[in-house]
C-alpha positions in Angstrom: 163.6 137.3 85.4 161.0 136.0 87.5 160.6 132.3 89.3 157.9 131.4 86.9 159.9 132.4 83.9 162.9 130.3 84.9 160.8 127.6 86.4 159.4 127.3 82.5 162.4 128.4 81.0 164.0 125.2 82.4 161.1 122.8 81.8 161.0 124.0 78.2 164.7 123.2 77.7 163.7 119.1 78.3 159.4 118.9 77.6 158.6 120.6 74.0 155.0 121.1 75.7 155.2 123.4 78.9 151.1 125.0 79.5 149.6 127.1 82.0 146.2 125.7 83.9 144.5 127.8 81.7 146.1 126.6 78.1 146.0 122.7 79.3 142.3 123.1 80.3 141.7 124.4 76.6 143.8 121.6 75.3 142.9 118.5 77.8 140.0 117.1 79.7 141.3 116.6 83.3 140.2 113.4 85.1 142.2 113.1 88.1 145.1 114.0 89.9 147.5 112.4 91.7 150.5 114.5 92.0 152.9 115.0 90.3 150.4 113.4 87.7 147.1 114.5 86.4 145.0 111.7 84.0 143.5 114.0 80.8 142.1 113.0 77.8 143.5 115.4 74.9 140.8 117.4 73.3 142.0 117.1 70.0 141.8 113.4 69.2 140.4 111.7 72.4 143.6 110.1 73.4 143.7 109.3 77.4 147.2 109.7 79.0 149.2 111.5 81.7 150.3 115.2 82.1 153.2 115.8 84.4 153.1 118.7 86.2 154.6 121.2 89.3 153.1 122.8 91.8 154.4 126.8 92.2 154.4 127.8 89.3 152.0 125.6 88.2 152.8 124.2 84.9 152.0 121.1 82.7 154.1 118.9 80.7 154.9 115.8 79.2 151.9 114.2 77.6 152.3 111.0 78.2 149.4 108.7 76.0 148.1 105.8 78.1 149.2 102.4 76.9 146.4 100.0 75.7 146.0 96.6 76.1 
């Protein structure tokens, strides 16, 4: 098995949601970064909130939808 399979293999165990850059561009707007954050507004519905995501091998996770208010 190789890093990046057990690097994901392990994220998927706690975060339903574990992407490559290429599946969270198709599926979120990136705004900004600020690591281990990036600011995204999903596609689908227009929500704004907060991936989570690692550095090597890069991965995203954990969409978090900003609060309101």
């Amino acid at each position: 098995m190789s890093v990046e399979e057990a690097v994901r293999k392990e994220l998927e165990a706690t975060y339903d949601d574990v992407m490559t850059t290429e599946q969270a561009v198709e599926a979120y707007e990136f705004q900004s970064f600020l690591a281990p954050f990036a600011v995204v507004v999903r596609r689908s519905d227009n929500v704004k909130g907060f991936l989570s995501f690692n550095h090597r091998p890069r991965f995203y996770f954990n969409f978090t939808p900003a609060r309101r208010g």
